[in-house]
ChimeraX commands (.cxc) that place a marker at each C-alpha (Angstrom):
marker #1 position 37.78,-46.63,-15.66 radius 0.5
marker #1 position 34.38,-47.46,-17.34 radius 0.5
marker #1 position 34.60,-50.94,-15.66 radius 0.5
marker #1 position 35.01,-49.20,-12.49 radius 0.5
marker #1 position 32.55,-46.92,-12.62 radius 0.5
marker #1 position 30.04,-49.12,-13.39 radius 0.5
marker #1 position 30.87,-51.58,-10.74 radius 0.5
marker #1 position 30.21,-48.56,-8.21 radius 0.5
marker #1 position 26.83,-47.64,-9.93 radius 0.5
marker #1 position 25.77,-51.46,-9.48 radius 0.5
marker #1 position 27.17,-51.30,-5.77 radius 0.5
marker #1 position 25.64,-48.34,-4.59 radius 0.5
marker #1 position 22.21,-49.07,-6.65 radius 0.5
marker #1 position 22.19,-52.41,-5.10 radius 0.5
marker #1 position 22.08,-51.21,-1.70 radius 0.5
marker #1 position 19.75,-48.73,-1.74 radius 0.5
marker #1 position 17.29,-51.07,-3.35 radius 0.5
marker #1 position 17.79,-53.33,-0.48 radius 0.5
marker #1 position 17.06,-50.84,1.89 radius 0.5
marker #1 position 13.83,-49.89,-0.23 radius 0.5
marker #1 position 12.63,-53.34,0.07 radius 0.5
marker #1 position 13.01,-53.68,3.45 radius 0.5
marker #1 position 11.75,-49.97,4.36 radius 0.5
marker #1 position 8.96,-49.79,1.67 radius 0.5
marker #1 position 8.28,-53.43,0.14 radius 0.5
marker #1 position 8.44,-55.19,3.51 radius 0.5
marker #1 position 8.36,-58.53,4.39 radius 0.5
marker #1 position 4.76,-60.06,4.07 radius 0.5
marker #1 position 5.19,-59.25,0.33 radius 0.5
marker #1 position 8.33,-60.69,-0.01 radius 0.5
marker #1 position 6.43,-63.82,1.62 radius 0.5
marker #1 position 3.75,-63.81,-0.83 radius 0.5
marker #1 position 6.43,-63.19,-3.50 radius 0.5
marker #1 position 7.80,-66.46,-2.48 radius 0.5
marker #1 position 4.73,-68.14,-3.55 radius 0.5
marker #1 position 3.96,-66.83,-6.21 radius 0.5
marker #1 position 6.94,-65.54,-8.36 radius 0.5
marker #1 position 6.51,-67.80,-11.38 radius 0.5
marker #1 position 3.16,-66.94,-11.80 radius 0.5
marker #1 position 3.77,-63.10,-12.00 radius 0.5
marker #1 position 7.10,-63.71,-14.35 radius 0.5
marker #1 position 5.07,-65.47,-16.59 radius 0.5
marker #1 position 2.68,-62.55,-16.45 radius 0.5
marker #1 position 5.54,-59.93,-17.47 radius 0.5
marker #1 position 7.33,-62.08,-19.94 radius 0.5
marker #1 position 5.77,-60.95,-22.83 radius 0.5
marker #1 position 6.32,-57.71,-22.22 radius 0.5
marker #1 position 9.91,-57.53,-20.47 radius 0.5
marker #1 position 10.82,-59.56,-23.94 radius 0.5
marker #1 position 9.67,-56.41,-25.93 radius 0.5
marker #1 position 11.47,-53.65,-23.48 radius 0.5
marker #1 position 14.54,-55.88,-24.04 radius 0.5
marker #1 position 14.52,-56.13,-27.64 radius 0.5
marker #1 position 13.39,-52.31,-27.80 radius 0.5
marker #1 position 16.69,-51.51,-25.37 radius 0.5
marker #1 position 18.89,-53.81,-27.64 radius 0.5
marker #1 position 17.73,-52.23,-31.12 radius 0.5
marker #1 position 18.31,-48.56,-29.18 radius 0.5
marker #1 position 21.41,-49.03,-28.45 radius 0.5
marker #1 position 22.35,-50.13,-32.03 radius 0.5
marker #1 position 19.85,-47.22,-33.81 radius 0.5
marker #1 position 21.59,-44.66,-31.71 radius 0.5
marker #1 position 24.69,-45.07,-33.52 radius 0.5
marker #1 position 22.93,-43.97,-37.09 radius 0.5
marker #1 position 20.34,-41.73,-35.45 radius 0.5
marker #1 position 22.74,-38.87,-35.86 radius 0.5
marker #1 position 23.89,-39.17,-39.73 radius 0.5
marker #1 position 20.05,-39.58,-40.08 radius 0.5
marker #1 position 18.97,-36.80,-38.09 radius 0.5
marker #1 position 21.55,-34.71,-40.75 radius 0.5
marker #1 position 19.48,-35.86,-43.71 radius 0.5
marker #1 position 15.88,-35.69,-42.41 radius 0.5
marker #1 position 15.65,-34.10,-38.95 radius 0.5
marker #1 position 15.39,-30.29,-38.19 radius 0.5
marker #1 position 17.98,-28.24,-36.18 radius 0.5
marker #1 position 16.37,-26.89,-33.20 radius 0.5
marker #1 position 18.94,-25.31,-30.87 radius 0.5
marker #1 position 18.61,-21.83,-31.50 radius 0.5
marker #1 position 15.03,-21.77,-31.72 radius 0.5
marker #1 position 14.99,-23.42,-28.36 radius 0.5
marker #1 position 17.73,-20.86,-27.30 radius 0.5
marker #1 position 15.79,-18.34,-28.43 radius 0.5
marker #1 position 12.54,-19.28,-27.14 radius 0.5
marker #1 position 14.50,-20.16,-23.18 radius 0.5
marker #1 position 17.40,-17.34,-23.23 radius 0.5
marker #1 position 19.30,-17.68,-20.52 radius 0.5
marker #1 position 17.37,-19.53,-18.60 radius 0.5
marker #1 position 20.52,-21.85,-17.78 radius 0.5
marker #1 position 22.76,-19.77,-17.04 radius 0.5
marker #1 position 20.49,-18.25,-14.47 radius 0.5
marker #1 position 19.82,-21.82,-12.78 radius 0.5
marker #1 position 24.06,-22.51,-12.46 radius 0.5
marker #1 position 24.63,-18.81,-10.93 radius 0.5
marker #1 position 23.00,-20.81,-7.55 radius 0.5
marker #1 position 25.95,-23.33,-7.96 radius 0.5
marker #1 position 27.54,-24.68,-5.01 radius 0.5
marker #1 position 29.88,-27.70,-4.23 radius 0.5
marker #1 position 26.83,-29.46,-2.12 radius 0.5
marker #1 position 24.36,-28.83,-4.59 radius 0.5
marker #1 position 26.87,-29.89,-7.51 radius 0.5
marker #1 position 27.79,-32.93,-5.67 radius 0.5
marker #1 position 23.93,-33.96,-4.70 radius 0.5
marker #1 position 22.64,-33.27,-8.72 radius 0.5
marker #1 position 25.69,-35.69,-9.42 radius 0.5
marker #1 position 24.29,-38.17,-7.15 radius 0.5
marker #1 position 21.12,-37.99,-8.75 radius 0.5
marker #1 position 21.94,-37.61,-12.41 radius 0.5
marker #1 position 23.83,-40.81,-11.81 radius 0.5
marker #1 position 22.65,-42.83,-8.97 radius 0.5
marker #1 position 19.22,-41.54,-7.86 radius 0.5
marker #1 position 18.45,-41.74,-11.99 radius 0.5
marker #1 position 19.17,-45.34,-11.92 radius 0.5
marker #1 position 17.89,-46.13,-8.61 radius 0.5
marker #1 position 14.62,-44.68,-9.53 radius 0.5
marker #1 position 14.26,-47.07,-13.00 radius 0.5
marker #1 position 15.29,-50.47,-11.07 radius 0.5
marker #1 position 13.47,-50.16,-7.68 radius 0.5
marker #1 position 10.04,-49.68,-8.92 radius 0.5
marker #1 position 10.57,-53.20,-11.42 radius 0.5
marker #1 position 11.26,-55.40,-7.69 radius 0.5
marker #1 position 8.82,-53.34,-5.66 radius 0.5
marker #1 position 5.76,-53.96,-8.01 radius 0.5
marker #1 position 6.84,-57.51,-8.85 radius 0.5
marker #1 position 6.24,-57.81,-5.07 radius 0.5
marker #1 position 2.45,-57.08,-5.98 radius 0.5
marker #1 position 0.12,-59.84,-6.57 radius 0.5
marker #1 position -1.24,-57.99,-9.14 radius 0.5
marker #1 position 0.73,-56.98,-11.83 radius 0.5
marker #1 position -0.42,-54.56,-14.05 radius 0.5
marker #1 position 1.26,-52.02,-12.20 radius 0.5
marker #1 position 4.50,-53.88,-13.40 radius 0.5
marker #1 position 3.36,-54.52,-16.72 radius 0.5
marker #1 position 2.25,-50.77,-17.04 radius 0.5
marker #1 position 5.64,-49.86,-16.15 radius 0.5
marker #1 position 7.11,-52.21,-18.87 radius 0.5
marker #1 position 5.47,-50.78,-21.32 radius 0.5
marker #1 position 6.28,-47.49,-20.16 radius 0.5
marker #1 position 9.81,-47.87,-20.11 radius 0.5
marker #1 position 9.36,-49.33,-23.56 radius 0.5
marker #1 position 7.28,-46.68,-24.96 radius 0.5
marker #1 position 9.56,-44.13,-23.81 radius 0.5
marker #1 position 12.39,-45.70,-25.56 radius 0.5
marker #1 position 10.79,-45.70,-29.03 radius 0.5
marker #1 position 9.27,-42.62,-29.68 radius 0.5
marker #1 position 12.01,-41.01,-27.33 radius 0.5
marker #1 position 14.40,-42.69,-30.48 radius 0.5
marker #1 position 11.90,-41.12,-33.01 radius 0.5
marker #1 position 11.91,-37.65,-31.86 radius 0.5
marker #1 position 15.88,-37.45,-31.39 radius 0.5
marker #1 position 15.79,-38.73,-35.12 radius 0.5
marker #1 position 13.39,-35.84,-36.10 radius 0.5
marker #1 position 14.83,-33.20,-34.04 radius 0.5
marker #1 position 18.93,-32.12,-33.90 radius 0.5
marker #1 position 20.10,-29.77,-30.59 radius 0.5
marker #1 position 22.65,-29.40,-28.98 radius 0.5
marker #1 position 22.32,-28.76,-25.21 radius 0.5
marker #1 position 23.37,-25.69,-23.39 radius 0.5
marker #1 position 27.46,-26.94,-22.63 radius 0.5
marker #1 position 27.85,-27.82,-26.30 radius 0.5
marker #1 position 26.44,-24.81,-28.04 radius 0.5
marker #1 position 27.98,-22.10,-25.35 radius 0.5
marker #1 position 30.99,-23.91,-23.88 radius 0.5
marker #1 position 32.33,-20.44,-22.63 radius 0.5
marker #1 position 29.00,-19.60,-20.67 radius 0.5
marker #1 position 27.28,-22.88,-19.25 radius 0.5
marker #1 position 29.58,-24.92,-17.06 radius 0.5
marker #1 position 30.13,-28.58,-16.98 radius 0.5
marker #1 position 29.34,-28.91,-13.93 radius 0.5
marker #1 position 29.42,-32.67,-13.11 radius 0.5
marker #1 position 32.38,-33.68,-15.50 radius 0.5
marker #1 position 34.33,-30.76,-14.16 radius 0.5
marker #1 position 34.00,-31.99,-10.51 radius 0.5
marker #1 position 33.87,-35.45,-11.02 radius 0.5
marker #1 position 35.20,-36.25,-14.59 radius 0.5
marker #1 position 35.03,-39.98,-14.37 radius 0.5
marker #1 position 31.25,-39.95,-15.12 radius 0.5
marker #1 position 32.45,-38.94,-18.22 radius 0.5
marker #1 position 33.44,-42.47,-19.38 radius 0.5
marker #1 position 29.91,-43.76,-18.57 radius 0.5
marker #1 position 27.69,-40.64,-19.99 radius 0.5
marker #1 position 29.29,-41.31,-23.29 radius 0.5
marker #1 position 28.29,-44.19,-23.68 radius 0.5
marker #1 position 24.43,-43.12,-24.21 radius 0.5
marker #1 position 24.32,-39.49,-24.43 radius 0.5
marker #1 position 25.13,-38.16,-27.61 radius 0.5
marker #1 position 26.01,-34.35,-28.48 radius 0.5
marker #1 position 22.90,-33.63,-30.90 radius 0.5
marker #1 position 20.23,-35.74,-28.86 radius 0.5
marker #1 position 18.93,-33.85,-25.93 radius 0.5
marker #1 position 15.17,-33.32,-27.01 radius 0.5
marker #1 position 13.29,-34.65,-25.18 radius 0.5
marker #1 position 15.21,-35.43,-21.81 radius 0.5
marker #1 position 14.73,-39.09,-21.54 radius 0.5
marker #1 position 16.26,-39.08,-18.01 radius 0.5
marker #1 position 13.47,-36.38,-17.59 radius 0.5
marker #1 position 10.57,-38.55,-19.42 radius 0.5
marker #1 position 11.71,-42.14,-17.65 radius 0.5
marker #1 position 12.06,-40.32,-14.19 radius 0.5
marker #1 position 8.47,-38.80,-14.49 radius 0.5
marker #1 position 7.28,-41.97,-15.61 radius 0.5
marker #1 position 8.24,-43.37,-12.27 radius 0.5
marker #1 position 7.12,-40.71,-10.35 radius 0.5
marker #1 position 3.58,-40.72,-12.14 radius 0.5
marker #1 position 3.12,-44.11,-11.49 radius 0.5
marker #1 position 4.41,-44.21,-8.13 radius 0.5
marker #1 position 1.58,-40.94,-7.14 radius 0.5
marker #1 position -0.83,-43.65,-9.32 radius 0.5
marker #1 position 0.06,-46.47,-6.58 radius 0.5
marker #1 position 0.53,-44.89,-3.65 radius 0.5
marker #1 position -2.54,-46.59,-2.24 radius 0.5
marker #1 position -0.63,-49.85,-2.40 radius 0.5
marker #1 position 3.04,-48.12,-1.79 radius 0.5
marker #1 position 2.46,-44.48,0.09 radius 0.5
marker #1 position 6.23,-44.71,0.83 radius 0.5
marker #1 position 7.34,-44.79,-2.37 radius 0.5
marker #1 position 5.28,-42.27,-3.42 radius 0.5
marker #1 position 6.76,-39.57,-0.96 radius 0.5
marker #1 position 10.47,-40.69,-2.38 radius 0.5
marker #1 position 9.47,-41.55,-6.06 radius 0.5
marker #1 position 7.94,-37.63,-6.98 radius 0.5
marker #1 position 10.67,-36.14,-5.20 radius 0.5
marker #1 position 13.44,-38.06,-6.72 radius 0.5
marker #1 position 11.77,-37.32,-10.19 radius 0.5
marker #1 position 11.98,-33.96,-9.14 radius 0.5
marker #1 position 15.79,-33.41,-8.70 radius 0.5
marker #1 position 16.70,-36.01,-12.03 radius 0.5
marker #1 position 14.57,-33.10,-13.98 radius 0.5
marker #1 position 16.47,-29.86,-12.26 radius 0.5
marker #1 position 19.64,-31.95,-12.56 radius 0.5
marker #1 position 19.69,-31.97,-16.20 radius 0.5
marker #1 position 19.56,-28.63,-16.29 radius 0.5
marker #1 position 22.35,-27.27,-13.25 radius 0.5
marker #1 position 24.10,-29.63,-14.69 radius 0.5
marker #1 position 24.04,-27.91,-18.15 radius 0.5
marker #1 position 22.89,-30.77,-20.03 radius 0.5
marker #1 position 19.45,-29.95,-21.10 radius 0.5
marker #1 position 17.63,-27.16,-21.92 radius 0.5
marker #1 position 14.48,-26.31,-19.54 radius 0.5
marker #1 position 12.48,-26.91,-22.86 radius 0.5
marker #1 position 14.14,-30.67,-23.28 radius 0.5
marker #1 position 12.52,-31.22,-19.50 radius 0.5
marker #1 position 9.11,-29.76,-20.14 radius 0.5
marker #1 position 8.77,-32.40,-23.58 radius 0.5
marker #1 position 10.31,-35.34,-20.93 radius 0.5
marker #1 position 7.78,-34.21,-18.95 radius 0.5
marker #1 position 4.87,-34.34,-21.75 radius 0.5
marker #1 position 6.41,-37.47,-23.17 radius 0.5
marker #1 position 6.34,-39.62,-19.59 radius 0.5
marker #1 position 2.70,-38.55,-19.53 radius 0.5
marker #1 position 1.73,-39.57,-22.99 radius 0.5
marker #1 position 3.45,-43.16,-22.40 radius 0.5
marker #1 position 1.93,-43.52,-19.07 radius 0.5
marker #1 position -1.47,-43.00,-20.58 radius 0.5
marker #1 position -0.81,-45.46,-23.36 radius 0.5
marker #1 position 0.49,-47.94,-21.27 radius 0.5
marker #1 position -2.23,-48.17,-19.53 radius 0.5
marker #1 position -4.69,-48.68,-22.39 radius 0.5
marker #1 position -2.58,-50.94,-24.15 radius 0.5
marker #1 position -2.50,-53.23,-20.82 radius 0.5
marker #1 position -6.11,-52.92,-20.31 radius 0.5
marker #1 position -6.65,-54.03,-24.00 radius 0.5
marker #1 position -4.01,-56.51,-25.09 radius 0.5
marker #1 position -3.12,-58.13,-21.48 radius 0.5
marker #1 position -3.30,-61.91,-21.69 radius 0.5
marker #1 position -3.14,-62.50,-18.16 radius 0.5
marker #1 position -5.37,-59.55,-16.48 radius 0.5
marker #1 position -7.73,-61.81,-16.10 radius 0.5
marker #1 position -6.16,-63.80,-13.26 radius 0.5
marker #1 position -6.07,-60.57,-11.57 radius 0.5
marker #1 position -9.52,-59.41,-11.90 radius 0.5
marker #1 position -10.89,-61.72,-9.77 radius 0.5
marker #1 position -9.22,-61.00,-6.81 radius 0.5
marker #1 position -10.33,-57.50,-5.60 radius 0.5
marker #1 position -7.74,-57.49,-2.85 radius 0.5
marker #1 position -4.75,-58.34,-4.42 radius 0.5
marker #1 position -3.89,-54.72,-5.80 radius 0.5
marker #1 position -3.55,-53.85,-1.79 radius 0.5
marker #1 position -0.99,-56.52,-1.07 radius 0.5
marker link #1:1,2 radius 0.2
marker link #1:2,3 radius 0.2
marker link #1:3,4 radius 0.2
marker link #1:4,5 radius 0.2
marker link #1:5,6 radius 0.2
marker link #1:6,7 radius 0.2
marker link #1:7,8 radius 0.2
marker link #1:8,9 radius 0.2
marker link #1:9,10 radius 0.2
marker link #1:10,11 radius 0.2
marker link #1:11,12 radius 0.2
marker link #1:12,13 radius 0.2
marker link #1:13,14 radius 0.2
marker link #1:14,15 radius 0.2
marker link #1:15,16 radius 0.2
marker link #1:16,17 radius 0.2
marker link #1:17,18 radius 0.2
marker link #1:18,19 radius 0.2
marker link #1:19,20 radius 0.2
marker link #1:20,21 radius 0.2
marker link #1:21,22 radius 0.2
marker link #1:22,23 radius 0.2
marker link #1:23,24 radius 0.2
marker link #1:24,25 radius 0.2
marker link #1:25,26 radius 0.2
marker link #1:26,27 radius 0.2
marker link #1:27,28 radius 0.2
marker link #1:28,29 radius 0.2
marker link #1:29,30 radius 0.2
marker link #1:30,31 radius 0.2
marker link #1:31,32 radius 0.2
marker link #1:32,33 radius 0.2
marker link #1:33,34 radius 0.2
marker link #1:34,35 radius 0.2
marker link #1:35,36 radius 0.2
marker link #1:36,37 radius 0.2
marker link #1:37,38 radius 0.2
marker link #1:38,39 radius 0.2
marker link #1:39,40 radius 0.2
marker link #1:40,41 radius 0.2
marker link #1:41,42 radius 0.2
marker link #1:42,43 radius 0.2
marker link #1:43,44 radius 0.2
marker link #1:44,45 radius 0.2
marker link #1:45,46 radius 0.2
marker link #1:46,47 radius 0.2
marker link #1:47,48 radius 0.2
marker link #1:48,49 radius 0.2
marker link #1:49,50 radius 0.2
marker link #1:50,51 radius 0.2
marker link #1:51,52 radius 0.2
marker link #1:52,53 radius 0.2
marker link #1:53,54 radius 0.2
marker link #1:54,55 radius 0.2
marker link #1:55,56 radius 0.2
marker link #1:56,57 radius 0.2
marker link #1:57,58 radius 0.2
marker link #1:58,59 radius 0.2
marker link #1:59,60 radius 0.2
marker link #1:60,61 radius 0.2
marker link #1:61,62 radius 0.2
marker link #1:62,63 radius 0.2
marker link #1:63,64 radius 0.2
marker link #1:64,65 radius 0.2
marker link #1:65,66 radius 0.2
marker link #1:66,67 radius 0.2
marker link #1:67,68 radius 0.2
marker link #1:68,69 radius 0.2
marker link #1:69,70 radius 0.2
marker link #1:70,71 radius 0.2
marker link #1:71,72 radius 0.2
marker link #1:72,73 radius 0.2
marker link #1:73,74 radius 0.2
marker link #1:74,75 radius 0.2
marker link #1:75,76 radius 0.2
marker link #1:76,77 radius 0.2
marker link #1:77,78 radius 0.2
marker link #1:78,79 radius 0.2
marker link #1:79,80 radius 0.2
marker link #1:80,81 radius 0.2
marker link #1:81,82 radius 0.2
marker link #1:82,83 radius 0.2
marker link #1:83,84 radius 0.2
marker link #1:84,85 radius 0.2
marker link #1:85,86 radius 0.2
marker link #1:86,87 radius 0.2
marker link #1:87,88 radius 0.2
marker link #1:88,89 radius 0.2
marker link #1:89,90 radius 0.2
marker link #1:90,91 radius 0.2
marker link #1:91,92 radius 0.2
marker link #1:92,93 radius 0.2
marker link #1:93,94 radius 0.2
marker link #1:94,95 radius 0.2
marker link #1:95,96 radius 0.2
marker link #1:96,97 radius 0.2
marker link #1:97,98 radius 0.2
marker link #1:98,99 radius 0.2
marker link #1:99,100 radius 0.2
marker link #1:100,101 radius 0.2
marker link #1:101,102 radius 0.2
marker link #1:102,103 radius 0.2
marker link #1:103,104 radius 0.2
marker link #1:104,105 radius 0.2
marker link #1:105,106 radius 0.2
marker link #1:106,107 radius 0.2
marker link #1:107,108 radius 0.2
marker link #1:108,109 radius 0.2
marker link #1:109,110 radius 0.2
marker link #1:110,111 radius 0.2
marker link #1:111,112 radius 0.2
marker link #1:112,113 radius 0.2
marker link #1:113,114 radius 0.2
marker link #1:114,115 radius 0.2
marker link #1:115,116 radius 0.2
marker link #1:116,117 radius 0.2
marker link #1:117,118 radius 0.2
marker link #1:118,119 radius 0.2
marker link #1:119,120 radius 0.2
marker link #1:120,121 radius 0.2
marker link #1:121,122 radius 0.2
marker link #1:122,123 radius 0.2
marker link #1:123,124 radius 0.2
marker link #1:124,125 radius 0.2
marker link #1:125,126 radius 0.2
marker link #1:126,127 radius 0.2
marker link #1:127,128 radius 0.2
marker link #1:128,129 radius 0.2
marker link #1:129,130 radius 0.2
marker link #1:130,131 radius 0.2
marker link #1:131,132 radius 0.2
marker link #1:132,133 radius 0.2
marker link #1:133,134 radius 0.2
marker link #1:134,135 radius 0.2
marker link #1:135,136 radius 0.2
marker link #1:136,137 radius 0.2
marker link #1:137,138 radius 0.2
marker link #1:138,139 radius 0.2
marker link #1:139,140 radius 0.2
marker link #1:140,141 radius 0.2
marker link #1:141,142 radius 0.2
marker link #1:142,143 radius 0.2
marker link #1:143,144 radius 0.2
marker link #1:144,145 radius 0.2
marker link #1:145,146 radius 0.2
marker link #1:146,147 radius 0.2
marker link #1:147,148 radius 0.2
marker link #1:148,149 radius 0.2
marker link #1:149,150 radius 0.2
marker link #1:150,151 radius 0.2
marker link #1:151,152 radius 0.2
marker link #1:152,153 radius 0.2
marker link #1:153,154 radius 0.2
marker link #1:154,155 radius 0.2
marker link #1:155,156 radius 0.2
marker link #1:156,157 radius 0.2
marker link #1:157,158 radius 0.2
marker link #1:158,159 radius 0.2
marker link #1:159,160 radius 0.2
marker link #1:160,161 radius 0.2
marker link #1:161,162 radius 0.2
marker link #1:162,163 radius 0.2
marker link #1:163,164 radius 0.2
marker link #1:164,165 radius 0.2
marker link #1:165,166 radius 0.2
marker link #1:166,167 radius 0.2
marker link #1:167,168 radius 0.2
marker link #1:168,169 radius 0.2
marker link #1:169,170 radius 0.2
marker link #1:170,171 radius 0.2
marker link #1:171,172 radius 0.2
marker link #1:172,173 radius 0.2
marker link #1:173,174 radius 0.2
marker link #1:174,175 radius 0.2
marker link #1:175,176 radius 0.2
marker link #1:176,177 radius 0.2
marker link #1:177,178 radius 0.2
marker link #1:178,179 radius 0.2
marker link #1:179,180 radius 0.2
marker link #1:180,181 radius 0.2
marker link #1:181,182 radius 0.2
marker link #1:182,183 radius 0.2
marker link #1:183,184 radius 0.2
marker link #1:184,185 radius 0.2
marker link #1:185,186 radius 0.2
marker link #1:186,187 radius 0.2
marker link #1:187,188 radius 0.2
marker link #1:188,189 radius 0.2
marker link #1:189,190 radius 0.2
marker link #1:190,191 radius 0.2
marker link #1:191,192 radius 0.2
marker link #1:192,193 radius 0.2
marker link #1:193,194 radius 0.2
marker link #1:194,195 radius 0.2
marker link #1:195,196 radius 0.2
marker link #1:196,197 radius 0.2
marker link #1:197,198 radius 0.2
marker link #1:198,199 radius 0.2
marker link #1:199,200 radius 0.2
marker link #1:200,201 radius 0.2
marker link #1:201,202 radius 0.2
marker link #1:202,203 radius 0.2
marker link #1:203,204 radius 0.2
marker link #1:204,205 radius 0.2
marker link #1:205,206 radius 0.2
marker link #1:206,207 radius 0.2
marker link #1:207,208 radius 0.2
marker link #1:208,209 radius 0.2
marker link #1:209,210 radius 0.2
marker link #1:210,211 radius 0.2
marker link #1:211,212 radius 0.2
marker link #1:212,213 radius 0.2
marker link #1:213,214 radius 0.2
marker link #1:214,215 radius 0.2
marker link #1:215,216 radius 0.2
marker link #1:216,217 radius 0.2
marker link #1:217,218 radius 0.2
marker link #1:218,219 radius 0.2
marker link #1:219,220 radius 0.2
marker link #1:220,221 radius 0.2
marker link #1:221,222 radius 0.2
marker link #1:222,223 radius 0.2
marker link #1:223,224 radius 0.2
marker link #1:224,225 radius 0.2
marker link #1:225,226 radius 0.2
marker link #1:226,227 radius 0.2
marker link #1:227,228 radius 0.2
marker link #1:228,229 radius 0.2
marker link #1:229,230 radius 0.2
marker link #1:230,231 radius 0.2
marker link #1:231,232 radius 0.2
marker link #1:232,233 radius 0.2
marker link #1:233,234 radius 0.2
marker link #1:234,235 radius 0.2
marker link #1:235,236 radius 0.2
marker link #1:236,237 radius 0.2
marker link #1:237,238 radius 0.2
marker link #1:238,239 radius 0.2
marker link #1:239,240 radius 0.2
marker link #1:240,241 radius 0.2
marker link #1:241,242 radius 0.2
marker link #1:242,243 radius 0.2
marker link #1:243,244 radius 0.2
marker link #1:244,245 radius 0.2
marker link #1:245,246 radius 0.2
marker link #1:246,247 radius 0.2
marker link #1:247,248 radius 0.2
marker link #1:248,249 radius 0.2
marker link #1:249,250 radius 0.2
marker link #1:250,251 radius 0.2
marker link #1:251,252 radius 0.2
marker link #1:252,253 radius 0.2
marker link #1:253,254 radius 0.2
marker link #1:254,255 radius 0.2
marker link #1:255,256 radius 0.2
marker link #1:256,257 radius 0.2
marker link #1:257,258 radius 0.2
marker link #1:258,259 radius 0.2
marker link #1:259,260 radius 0.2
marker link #1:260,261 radius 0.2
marker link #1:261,262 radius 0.2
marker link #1:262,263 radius 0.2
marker link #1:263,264 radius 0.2
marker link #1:264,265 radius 0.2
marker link #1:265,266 radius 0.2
marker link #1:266,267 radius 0.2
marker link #1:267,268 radius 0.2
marker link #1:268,269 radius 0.2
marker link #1:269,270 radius 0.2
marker link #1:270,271 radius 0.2
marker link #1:271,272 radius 0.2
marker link #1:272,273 radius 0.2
marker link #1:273,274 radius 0.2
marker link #1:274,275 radius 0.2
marker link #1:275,276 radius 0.2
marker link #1:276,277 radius 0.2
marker link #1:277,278 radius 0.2
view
């Protein structure tokens, strides 16, 4: 079932990047990408190595994070309950097949379209520090996303009131299930990371939307619904979305000083004033 799932994720992501690229990228970058491709991978090597690695050593952290979290983090959920209330259960009392079915969409889909388009739509840019700055974003998110869920233990609103907060998107469609377990983990919901990556995107895309307007008006609003969808959807606590939100600002704002500083190849860039409107 996993295998299946994630066939359908990579079908259905697939095609609406295409249609992104073609609506928003268009076809005089694609030209120029042509061209000009192996200059501009060389240019987010470095970095794309270090997301990679960062990714790989996640994946294998996350397994020890919890037993670690046991021994040196602090349990938050009923400070955060008691801080939110019901907050939660107010949000799923508007529950409705369509809006249960489009949050589903999102969580899933819209999630991952958001994190892949922007990568192929800015390496269509001649400059790329708007790639590299979302590299580093991406990877920044990762690591101190890691740290905090080391340093802080709650459970989100389906696991600590079962009886009260509906699971929404595995009740309707329960073969998400097989994927969602394969990242989330019970104690590990502060900070949202689908909150913090989405807002990353949708920061950088209002950041760019000299050079991609379009993507602007469907990047913020996309951003939007991932946030609201981890909470209908009982998953995170409004709190866990305002720190995704704090965290995909911080990262922003030290991606783009750690570009600026450290970048190798910025200076091919530089001299081109028109190349960030490409």
């Amino acid at each position: 079932m996993l295998v299946q799932v994630l066939l359908q994720l990579a079908v259905v992501v697939t095609l609406l990047t295409l249609a992104g690229i073609a609506v928003i990228v268009g076809r005089y970058r694609l030209r120029d990408t042509r061209r000009e491709w192996a200059s501009r991978l060389r240019a987010a090597t470095p970095i794309t190595v270090v997301l990679i690695v960062v990714l790989l050593g996640n994946g294998v952290a996350r397994q020890v994070v919890p037993d670690l979290s046991w021994m040196f983090g602090w349990n938050l959920t009923w400070a955060i309950y008691d801080i939110e209330g019901q907050f939660i259960l107010w949000l799923q009392s508007f529950e409705t097949s369509a809006l249960t079915a489009f949050f589903s969409f999102v969580y899933i889909y819209g999630y991952v379209f958001l994190l892949v388009f922007p990568v192929v739509a800015y390496f269509a840019l001649s400059n790329t520090r708007p790639l590299r700055e979302l590299l580093t974003a991406y990877t920044l998110n990762y690591v101190l996303g890691l740290v905090l869920y080391t340093l802080v233990i709650a459970y989100g609103p389906r696991n600590m009131m079962p009886e009260l907060v509906e699971a929404l998107m595995y009740d309707t469609y329960p073969r998400y299930q097989h994927l969602t377990r394969q990242v989330n983990r019970n104690t590990n919901v502060f900070p949202s990371l689908h909150t913090s990556l989405a807002a990353t995107v949708g920061i950088l895309a209002y950041q760019t939307r000299a050079v991609y307007p379009r993507w602007a008006v469907v990047a913020v609003p996309l951003a939007i619904s991932v946030a609201i969808s981890t909470m209908y959807l009982g998953i995170h606590w409004a709190i866990d979305v305002v720190a995704g939100i704090v965290l995909a600002y911080v990262c922003v704002e030290l991606a783009g000083l750690l570009v600026g500083r450290w970048s190798v190849t910025e200076r091919f860039d530089v001299g081109n004033p028109l190349s960030r409107l490409r």
